[in-house]
N, C-alpha and C positions, 0 to 999 in steps of 0.2 A: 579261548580268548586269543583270537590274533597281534600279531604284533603289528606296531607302529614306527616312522620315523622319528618319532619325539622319545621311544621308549630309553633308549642311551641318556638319555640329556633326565630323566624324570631324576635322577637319584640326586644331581648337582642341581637341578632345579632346588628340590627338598634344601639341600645343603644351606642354598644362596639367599632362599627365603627368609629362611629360619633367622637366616645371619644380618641382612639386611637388612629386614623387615620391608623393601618394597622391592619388585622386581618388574621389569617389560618383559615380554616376552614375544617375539613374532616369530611365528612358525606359520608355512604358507596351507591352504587349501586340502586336507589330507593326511596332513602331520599328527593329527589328534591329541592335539592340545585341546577340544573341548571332551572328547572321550576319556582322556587317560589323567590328565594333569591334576582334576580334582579328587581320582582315588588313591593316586600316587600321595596327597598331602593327605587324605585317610589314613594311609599306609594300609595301604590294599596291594601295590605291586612293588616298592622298594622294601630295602631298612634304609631307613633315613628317619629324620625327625620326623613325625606325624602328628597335625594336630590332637591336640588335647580341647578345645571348642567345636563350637560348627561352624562349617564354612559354605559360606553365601557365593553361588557362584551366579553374576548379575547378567540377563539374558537381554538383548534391546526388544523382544517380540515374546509374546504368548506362546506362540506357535512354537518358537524354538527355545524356550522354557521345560515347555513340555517334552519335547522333543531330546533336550539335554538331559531330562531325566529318566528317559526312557530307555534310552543308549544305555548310561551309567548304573541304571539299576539291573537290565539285563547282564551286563557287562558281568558281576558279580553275582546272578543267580537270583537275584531277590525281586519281588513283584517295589510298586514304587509304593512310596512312601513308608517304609522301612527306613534302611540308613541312609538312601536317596531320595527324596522327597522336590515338589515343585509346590509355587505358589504364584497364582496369577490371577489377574480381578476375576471374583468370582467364580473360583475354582482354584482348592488347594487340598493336596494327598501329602501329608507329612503327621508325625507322631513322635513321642516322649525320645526314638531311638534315633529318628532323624540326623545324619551328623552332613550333609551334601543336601543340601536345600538351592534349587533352581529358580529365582525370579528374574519378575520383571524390572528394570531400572525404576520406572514410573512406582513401582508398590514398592520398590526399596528405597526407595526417596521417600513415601511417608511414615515406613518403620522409621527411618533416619529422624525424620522431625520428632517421629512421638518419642524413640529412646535414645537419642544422641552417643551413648555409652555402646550401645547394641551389645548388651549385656549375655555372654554367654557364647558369643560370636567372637573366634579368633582370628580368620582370614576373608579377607572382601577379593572375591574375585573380577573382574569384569572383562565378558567375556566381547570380542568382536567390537573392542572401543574403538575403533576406525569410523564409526558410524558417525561415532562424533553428534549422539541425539543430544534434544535437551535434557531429556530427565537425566542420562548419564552426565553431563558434563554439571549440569546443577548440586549432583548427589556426589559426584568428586571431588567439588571444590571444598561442599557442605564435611564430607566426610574428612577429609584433608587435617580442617580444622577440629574436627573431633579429635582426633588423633592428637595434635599437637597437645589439645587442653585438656581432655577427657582419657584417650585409650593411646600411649603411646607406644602399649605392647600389640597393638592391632595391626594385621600385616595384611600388605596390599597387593595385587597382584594384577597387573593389564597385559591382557594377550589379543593378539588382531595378527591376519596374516599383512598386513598392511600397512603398519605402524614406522613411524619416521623415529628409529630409536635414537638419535644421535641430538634431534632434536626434544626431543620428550624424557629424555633422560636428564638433559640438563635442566629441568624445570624441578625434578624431584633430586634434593641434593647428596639422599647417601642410596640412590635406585641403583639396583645391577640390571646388566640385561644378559639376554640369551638370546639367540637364536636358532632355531630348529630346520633342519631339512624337513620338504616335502614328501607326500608322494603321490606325486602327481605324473601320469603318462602321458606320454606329448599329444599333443594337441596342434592338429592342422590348422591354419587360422588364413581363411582368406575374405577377401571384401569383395559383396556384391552391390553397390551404389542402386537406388530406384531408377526404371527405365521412365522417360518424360510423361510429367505428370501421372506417375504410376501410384494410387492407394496403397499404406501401407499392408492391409490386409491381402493384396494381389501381391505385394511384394514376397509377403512369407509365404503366401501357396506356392510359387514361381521357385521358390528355394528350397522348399520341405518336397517339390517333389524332383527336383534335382536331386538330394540327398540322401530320399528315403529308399534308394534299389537298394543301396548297399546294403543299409540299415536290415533290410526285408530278406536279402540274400542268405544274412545272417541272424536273423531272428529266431532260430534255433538250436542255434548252437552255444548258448549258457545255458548256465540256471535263471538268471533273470530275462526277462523279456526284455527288447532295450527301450528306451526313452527317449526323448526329444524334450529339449525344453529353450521354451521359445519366450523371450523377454518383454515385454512390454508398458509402454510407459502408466496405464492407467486401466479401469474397469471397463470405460466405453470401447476403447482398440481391444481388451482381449474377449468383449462380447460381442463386437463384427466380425473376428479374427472367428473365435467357435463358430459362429453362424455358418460362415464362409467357408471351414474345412468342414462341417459336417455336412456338407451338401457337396461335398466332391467324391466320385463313386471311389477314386483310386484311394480315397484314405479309411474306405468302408469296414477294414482290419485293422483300422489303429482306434483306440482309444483318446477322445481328445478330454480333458481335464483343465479344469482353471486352479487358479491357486494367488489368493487376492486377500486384502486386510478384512473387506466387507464377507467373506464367509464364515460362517461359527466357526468355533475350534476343532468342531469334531470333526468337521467336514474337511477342515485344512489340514486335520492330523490323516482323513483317508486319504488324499491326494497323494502323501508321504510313500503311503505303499504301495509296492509293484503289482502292476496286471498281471491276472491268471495268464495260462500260454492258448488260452482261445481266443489271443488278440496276437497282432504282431507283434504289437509294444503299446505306446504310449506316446501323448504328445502333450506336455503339460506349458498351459498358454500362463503365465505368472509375472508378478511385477517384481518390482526389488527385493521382496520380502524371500524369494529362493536364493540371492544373491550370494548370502552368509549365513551362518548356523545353521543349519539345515542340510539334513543327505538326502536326496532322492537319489537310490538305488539304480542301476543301470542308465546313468541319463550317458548316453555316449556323442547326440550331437549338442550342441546350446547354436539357436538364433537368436541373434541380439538387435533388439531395434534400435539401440543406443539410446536408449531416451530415458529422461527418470521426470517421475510428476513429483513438486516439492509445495509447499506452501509458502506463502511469504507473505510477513506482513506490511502492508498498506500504512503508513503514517497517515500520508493526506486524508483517507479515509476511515481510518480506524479499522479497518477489517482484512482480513488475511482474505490471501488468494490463492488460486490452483496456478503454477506457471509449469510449462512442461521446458524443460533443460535437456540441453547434451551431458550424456553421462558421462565420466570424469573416466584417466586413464583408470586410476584405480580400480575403480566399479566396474571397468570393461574388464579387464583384468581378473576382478574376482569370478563375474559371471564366464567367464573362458574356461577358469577351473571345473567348474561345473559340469563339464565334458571329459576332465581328467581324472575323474576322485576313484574311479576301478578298472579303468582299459582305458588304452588308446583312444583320440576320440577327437571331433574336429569342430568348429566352430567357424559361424561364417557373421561377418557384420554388415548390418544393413548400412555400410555406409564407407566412403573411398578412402583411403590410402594417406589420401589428402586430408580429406575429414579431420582423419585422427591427431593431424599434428596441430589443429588446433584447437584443440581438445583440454579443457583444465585437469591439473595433476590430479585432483582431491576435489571434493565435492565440501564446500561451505558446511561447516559445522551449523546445527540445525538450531543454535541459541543463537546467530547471527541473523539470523532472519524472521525471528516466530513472532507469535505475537508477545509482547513485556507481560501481558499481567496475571497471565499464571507464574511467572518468573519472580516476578517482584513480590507476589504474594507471600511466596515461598522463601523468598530471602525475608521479608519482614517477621513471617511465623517463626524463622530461626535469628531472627534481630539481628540480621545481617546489612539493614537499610537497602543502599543497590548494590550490595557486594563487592567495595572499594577496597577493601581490607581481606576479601578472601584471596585465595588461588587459585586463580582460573592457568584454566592450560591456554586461552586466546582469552583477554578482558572483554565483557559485552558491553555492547553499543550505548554509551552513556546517554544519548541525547534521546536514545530510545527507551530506553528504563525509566530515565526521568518522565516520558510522555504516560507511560505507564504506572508511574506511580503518581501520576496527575490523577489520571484515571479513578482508579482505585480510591482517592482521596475524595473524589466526586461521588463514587458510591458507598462514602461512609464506612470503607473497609478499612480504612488507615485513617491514623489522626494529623492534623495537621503539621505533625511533627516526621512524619510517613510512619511512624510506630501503630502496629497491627491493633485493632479494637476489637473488643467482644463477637460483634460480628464478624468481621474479618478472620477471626478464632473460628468459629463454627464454617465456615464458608471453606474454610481451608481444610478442615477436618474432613471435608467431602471428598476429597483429589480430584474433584471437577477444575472447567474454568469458573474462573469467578463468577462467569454474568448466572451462570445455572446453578452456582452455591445461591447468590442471593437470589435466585427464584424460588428455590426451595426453602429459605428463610421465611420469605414472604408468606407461599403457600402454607405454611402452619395456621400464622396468623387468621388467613383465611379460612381453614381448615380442609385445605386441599391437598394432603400428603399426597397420597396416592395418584391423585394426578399428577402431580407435578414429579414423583419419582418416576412415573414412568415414562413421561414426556424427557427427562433428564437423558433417562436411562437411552431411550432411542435417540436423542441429539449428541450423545455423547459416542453412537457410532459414525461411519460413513453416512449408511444408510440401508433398507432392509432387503432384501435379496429379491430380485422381480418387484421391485414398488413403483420403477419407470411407468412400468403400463399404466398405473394409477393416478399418475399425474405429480403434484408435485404434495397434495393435503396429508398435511400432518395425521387429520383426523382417522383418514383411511388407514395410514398405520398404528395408531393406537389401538382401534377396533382390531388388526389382524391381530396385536397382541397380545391383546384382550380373551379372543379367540381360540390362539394357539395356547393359551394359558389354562382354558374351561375344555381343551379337548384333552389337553395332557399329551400331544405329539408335539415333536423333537424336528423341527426345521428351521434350526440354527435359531430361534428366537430364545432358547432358553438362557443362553447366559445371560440376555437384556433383560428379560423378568429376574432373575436372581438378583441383576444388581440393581435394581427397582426396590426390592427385597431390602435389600441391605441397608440402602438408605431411608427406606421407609422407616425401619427399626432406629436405625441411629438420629432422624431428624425426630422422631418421637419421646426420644431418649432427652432430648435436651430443653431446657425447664420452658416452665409454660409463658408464653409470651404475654403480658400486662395489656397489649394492646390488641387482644385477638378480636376477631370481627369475622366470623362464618359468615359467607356469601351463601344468598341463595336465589341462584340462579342458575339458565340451562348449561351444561356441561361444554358448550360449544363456546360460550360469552366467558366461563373462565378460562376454559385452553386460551383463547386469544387475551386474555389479562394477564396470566402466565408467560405467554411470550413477548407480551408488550413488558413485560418486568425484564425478562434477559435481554433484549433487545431494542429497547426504545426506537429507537433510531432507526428503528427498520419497519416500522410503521408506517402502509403503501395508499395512498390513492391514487384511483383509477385515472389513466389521462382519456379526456372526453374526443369520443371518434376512433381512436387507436386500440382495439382490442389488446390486450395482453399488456400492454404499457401501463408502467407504474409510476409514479414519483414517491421516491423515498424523504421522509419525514428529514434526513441529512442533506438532498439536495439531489442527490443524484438519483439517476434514471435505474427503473429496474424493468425486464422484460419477463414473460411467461410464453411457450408456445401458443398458439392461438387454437392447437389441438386437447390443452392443456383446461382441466373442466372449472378451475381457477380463472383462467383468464379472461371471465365476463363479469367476476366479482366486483361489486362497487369499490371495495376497499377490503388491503391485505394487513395481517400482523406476521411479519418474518422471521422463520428461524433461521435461514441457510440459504447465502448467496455465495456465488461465482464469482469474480471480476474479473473477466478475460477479456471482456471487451468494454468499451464505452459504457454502456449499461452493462449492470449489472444483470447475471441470470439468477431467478428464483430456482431455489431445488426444496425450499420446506417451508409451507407458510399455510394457514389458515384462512379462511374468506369472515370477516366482517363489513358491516353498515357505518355507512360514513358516518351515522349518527355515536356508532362507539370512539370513532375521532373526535367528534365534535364533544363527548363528556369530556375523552382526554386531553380535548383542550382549555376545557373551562377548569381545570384542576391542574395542568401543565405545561398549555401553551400561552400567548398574551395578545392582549389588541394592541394594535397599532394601528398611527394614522397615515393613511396613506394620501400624498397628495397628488397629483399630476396632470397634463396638460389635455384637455379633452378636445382635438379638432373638428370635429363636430359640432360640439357646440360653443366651439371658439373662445374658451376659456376655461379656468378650474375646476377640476374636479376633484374632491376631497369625502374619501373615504375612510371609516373603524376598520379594520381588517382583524376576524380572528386567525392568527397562524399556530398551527401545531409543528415547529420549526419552519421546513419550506413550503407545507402544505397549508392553502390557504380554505377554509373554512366558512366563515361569512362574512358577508360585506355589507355594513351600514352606512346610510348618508351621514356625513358631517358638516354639518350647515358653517361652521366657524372655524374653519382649520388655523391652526397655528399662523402667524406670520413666516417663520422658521420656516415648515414645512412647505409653503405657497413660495415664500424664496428659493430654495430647495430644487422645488420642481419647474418655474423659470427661468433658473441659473442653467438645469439640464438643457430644457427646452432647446435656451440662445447656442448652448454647445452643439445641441445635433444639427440645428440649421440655419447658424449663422449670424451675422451682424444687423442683416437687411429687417430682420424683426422690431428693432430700434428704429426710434423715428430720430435717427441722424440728420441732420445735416451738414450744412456747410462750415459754420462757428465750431461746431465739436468737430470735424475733421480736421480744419487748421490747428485747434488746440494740441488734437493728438498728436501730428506730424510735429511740432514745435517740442513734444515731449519727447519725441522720440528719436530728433535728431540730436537734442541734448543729453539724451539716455546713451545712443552710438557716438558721443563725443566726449563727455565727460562722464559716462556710469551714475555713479550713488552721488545723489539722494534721487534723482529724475527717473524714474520709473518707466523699464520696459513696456511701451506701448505699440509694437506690431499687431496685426487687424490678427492674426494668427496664435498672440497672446493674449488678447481679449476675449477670443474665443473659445478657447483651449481653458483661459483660469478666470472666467468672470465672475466668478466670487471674491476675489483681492480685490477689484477691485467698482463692482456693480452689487456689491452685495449689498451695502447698506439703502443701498436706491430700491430693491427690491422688496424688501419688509414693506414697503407703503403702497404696494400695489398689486393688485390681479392678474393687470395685464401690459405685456410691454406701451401697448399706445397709451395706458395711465401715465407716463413717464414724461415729462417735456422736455423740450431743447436743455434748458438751463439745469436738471437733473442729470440730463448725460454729461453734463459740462463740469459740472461738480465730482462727480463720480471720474472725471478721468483727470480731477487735482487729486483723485484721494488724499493721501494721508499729509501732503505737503502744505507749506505753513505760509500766513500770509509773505514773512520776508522773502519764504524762496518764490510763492507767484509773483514778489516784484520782481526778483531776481531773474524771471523766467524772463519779464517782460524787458528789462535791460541788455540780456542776453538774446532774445531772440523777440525783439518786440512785436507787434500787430503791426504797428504804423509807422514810417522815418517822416522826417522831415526832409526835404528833396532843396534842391537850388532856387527855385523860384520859391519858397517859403511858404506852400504846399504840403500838408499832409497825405502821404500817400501809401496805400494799404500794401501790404505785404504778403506776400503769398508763397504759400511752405509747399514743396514736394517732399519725395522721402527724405530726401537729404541736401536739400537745396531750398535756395529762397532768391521768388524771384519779384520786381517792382517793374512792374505797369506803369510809363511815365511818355510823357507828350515829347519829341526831342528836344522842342526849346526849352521845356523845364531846366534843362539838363548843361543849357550852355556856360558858360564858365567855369565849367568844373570837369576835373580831370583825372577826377580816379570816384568809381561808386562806393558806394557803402560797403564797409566789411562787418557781417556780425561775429557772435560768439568768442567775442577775446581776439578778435582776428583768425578765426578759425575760418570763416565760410563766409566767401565773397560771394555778394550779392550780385546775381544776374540781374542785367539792367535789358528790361524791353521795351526800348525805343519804337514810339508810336508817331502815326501819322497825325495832322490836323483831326483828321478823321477816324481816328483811334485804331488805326488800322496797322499791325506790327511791320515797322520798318528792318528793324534788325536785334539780335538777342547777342549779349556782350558780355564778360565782364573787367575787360580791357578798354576803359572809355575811352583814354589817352590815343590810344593805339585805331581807336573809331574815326576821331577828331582828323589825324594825320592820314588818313587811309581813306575808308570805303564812305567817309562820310561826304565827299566830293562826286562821288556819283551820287547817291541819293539825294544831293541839294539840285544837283545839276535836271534830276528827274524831277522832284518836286516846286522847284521852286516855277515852274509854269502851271503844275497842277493847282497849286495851294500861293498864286500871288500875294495873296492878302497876308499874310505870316511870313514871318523875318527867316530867311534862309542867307544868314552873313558869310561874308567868305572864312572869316578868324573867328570860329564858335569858341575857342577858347578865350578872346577877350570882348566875346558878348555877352548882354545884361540876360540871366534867364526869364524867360517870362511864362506865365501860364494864357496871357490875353493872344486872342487870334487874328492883330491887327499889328500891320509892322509900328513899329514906334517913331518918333521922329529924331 
């Protein structure tokens, strides 16, 4: 057994635990804090206190579960599951002797629910908590408070090379920390940025064959072959990436390997081991999941794409999405070790100098962004409500938990109080998300276990390895697993049949449901009832003309390849969308007949009336609409639409094009300008009336005009006229008419009409009407002098004023001087101010 940098520190580790009962721990890359730490509290390699329980050491991944137990049980000589033991879905090697038991966070979160006490269990280890997942940070908080109420002799322990102890110490109040040297060999680190518009997968051939003389110079000279490992953000870059080096003759001695969440375990645990020496080495193409926990052997160069794919959930839509991110210093960081953990070793990043300084420290804790209702679920099964009263190391998003336990409360998993229900009990018992616990609920009732465990089982991975080429049907992979199940071979589909398996057993376990109802019908029309249970809302119809184009029963657009043998389907049930773009992309859905929309709508969608403006045939049109949310269904005449609804679709109408629809005239134009230069002069009660407010909100005030008619020309003058006093009371129409009357009374004793601009008003008057007087009208309280336009004999404008006085003395001496030969007959006095007005067209005597 070799030694380690951590080994000095293992005895005061023991010491500090014992003593405090909670410790941090960070030791970087190498240190072997997941090798050594857990057999050191065995007491395998001190004397120090040595538990007397078992101790849970909590792994974020399968892969490195297993992989933690394999180390550890070699370490000591013993095959696994002895006194080193793992346990992870659907595959666990542990027994009575057990004392170092390896899971995963996610299965130690549901031992947590079901025995809170974790009876028999002295130390909770958790290893690589920098990850910051959900299930760890959920199982933390939960565990935290066990502790306080339940096990306050249960001791804790968090170790990450990563870890911000200054700050996470101070959240655990009697925590000690430690820290451990490395040993980690330096590591060359240079940046290669992409050449213009360079593919990332030219990018890594362009550097792996920069890289690799050296590599190959020396590819003889260990015992291990060397290794390459090359980062990458998702499954689609590192299956171009393989493509693309195994077609290159210069890498025809290296061995290329992937190493991804979508491969079985067995397959990810052979990736772990090094190439025979009939290769050069090895070039293992991987995503995060090599980042931490995990040794591969000889790896001496690491390419990094800097990139991590994360999830994140969608409020607006209710659904989580793939978002591809710059990977945080941290994570680059960890991935750099990667090159260090046995020799000297170099490391190149796909990306500048510059890049990196804009780069976030730490990568978002993954209960920040997921979706609530596996979260929420979880705190109501531990009767935590949203977790207000636990300890969280970061508090989660209140407005998002509450949307989530909206959720949940809609599907009858919580009471209206958010307290978990019978169902919700069973549903949770699954460690699914919820929508595939109540599918499987449901399925009893039906009498569809079986399908529905296995439909679970495969939604509940990525997806199956080579299923691209098939398209995107569900159907296709149940048959393969079907398949692979009646042949008895081993291509990574077994642990998805096991845990099919499992739940099969336990949903049959649980008492007979009152309201059961076996279907019987073809196996294809249940699959799609089945997913129409987990997923409602993602129930597609085909848009007409546009192959591959969907609408989703929530509203939005979903897309299929047109290569895609789906994408001619009348109508889809979804289990697995994308949202990377505008539309949504399908990746898992079944083909049905819109006629299985149309039942699920006469059972949970609704009619409505639709009304609106048909220009064709130049008035209403009033339709039933059945809609299964946005998807509309059939269309019935509606002989009698609502008055409502006929308003409704008028009021649109006049918004989209205008006023000119109305048979205005003259009378309701004045009206309005009178409202609305007393609305711009005095405000309330007179009512904003701009042609541009009438337009914009003619339901304030055209609504009630509308119930009584069809069509705008049903409407007459005196309708519009009414509709633009709206709500104002006869005192204020006199009031109106005081203030900005129709009509004056003029100097020759003449009624004479008044006429409104936007903000002015102006009178039409003969000039002798006008003689003896020396100032015009003022309206409005004296707010808005009246233009006076002085006319001819012949009503033709002589002059516009509204300084009459200033007329008189002035310019009004030319224009007698010009008319009074024009117009003999009519009195043109020299002293209009001490003449008699007259309206007659004959001088006087």
């Amino acid at each position: 057994m070799g030694s380690f940098p951590i080994d000095g520190l293992l005895t005061d580790l023991c010491f500090r635990l014992h003593s405090s009962g909670t410790l941090i721990l960070q030791a970087p890359p190498g240190a072997g804090k997941t090798t050594r730490v857990p057999l050191a509290l065995m007491g395998e390699l001190v004397h120090a206190p040595r538990a007397s329980g078992r101790i849970l050491l909590i792994e974020p991944r399968r892969l490195a579960a297993k992989a933690a137990a394999t180390r550890l049980a070699e370490s000591i000589g013993e095959p696994v599951g002895q006194r080193v033991g793992y346990s992870v879905r659907n595959e666990q090697r542990r027994s009575d002797a057990t004392t170092i038991e390896a899971i995963t966070d996610g299965l130690f979160l549901r031992r947590l629910q079901s025995q809170p006490d974790l009876p028999g269990v002295e130390i909770v280890i958790f290893d690589e908590f920098h990850e910051r997942r959900r299930d760890s940070d959920v199982a933390l908080a939960l565990l935290r408070e066990a502790r306080r109420l339940l096990r306050p002799d249960l001791k804790l322990l968090l170790m990450s090379a990563t870890l911000q102890l200054k700050a996470l110490s101070a959240q655990f109040d009697a925590a000690d920390t430690l820290t451990s040297q490395g040993q980690a060999f330096p590591v060359q680190t240079r940046h290669c940025q992409p050449r213009n518009k360079e593919c990332l997968e030219t990018h890594v051939l362009r550097v792996l064959e920069e890289e690799l003389i050296e590599l190959e110079h020396n590819s003889h000279t260990g015992e291990i072959s060397p290794g390459v490992l090359v980062f990458l953000p998702g499954v689609r870059e590192i299956e171009r990436c393989r493509q693309r080096l195994m077609g290159v003759q210069r890498l025809r001695n290296w061995r290329v390997l992937t190493l991804h969440g979508q491969l079985s375990l067995k397959l990810q645990t052979e990736t772990l081991r090094p190439c025979d020496r009939r290769w050069h080495g090895r070039i293992v193409l991987a995503t995060s999941i090599a980042e931490s926990s995990l040794t591969l052997d000889g790896i001496r160069l690491v390419v990094d794409a800097g990139l991590n794919r994360h999830t994140r959930f969608d409020p607006g839509t209710g659904m989580e999405k793939l978002v591809t991110v710059p990977a945080s210093i941290a994570s680059a960081d960890q991935r750099r070790g990667r090159a260090g953990r046995q020799g000297p070793g170099r490391c190149v990043r796909l990306w500048s100098a510059a890049d990196e300084q804009r780069r976030p420290a730490q990568d978002p804790p993954e209960l920040q962004r997921a979706d609530p209702q596996p979260t929420v679920l979880d705190l109501a099964q531990w009767g935590a409500g949203l977790g207000e009263d636990l300890d969280w190391l970061e508090p989660p998003p209140k407005p998002l938990f509450q949307e989530g336990q909206q959720q949940l409360k809609q599907l009858k998993l919580l009471t209206d109080q958010g307290q978990i229900t019978a169902a919700g009990q069973q549903v949770a018992a699954f460690g699914m998300h919820p929508r595939l616990g109540l599918m499987l609920i449901q399925a009893r009732r039906w009498g569809l276990e079986t399908l529905a465990c296995d439909l679970a089982a495969l939604l509940s991975e990525r997806d199956l390895p080579g299923s691209r080429d098939v398209g995107c049907d569900v159907g296709h992979r149940l048959q393969r697993l079907r398949d692979t199940a009646r042949s008895n071979r081993h291509d990574g589909l077994g642990s998805m049949r096991q845990q099919s398996r499992q739940w099969q057993r336990q949903l049959r376990s649980l008492e007979p449901s009152a309201s059961r109802l076996p279907l019987n019908e073809p196996e294809d029309l249940s699959l799609a009832r089945l997913i129409a249970t987990a997923f409602p809302e993602w129930l597609a119809l085909a848009r007409p003309g546009r192959p591959g184009a969907f609408l989703l029963r929530q509203g939005r657009g979903a897309v299929l390849l047109i290569s895609d043998p789906l994408s001619s389907a009348e109508a889809l049930a979804i289990a697995r969308l994308d949202l990377k773009e505008r539309d949504a992309r399908i990746r898992l859905a079944v083909p049905i007949s819109r006629h299985f929309l149309e039942d699920m709508a006469s059972e949970h969608g609704e009619w409505s009336e639709h009304v609106a403006w048909n220009d064709k045939q130049q008035g209403i049109r009033a339709e039933r609409v059945l809609s299964l949310g946005a998807i509309e269904l059939q269309r019935q005449q509606l002989p009698r639409p609502s008055a409502d609804l006929v308003s409704h679709a008028l009021l649109q109408r006049l918004r989209d094009h205008g006023l000119e629809l109305l048979p205005w005239d003259e009378s309701c134009e004045q009206l309005r300008r009178r409202l609305q230069i007393a609305h711009s002069h005095l405000g309330s009660p007179w009512p904003n009336r701009t042609l541009q407010t009438l337009q914009e909100t003619p339901e304030l005030w055209l609504g009630e005009a509308s119930l009584n008619c069809s069509s705008w020309q049903e409407l007459a003058s005196g309708d519009l006229t009414e509709a633009l006093w709206s709500d104002l009371t006869w005192a204020q129409r006199r009031e109106l008419e005081t203030l900005l009357p129709e009509r004056l009374r003029i100097p020759s004793g003449r009624e004479a009409r008044v006429t409104y601009g936007d903000d002015d008003a102006v009178l039409s008057v003969k000039l002798q009407e006008m003689f003896g007087c020396s100032q015009g009208p003022i309206l409005l309280n004296g707010a808005l002098p009246v233009t006076l336009e002085l006319l001819s004999p012949a009503g033709r404008p002589l002059q516009r004023t509204k300084d009459l006085a200033g007329f008189w003395t002035g310019s009004y001496r030319e224009v007698r001087r010009e008319m009074r030969g024009r117009y003999p007959k009519h009195p043109w006095p020299e002293s209009p101010m001490t003449a008699v007005p007259t309206s007659r067209s004959k001088k006087w005597s």
